[in-house]
N, C-alpha and C positions, 0 to 999 in steps of 0.2 A: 567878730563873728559870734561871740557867748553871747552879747548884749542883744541881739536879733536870731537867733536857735539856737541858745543853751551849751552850756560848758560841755558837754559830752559829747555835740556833734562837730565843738569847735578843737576838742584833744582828738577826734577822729579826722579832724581836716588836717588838723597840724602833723599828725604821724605818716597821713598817706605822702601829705609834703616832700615828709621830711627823706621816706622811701624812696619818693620818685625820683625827688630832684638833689637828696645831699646823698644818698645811696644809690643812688643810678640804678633803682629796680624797676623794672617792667611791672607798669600795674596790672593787676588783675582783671581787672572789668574793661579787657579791649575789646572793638568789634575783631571780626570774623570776616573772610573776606575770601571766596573760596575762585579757583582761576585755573588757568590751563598750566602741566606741568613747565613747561616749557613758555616763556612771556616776554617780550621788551622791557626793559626798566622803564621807560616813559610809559608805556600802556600800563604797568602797576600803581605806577603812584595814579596816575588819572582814575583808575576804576575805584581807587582806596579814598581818593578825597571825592566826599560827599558833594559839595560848591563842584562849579564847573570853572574850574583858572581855564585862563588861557592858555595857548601852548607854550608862548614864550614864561610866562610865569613857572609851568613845570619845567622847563629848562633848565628856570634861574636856580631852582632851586637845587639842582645838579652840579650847577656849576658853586654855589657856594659851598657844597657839602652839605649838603641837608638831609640828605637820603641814604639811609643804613639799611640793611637788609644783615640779619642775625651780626650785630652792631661792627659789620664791615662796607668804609662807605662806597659809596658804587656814584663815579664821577660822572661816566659816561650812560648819557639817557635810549643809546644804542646797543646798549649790553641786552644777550639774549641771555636769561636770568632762568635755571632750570630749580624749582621746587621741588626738593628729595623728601622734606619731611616738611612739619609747620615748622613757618622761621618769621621770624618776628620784626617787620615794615616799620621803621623809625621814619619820619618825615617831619624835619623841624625839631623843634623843642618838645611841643606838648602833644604831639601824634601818634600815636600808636596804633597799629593792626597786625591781627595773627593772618599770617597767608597761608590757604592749605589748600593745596593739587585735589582737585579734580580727579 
């Protein structure tokens, strides 16, 4: 990454890294994803992924664990899922969205 955009923006890739993923910090530049207090865990992850998956793909991803809401995971894609405050939508590895009530 230095050799094609310069040492500085490659110590800046390496630290957001090294936060994300060897510190399990929530990065700072998530989208924004605003919803009814009250929601289905399947209707959240759909509104928050930008592509349109299919429905069994939002399933799958329930059923392997993929889906965290304030980093507790939520199995079942029939949970009705009440928004008290902004809580922070993990989906997968590299996904992130702030969810915040309406």
């Amino acid at each position: 990454m230095a050799r094609y955009h310069g040492v500085e923006v490659a110590d800046e890739e390496l630290l957001w890294w090294k936060n994300t993923f060897s510190n399990k910090q929530v990065p700072a530049d998530i989208p924004d994803v605003f919803v009814q207090k009250s929601i289905k865990a399947f209707d959240l992850v759909r509104t928050c992924l930008s592509t349109e998956p299919s429905n069994s793909d939002i399933r799958r991803l329930f059923t392997q664990g993929a889906v965290q809401l304030s980093e507790e995971k939520i199995d079942d894609f029939e949970t009705i899922i009440k928004i008290e405050r902004n809580a922070i939508l993990k989906i997968g590895k590299r996904k992130w969205y702030r969810v915040i009530a309406k």
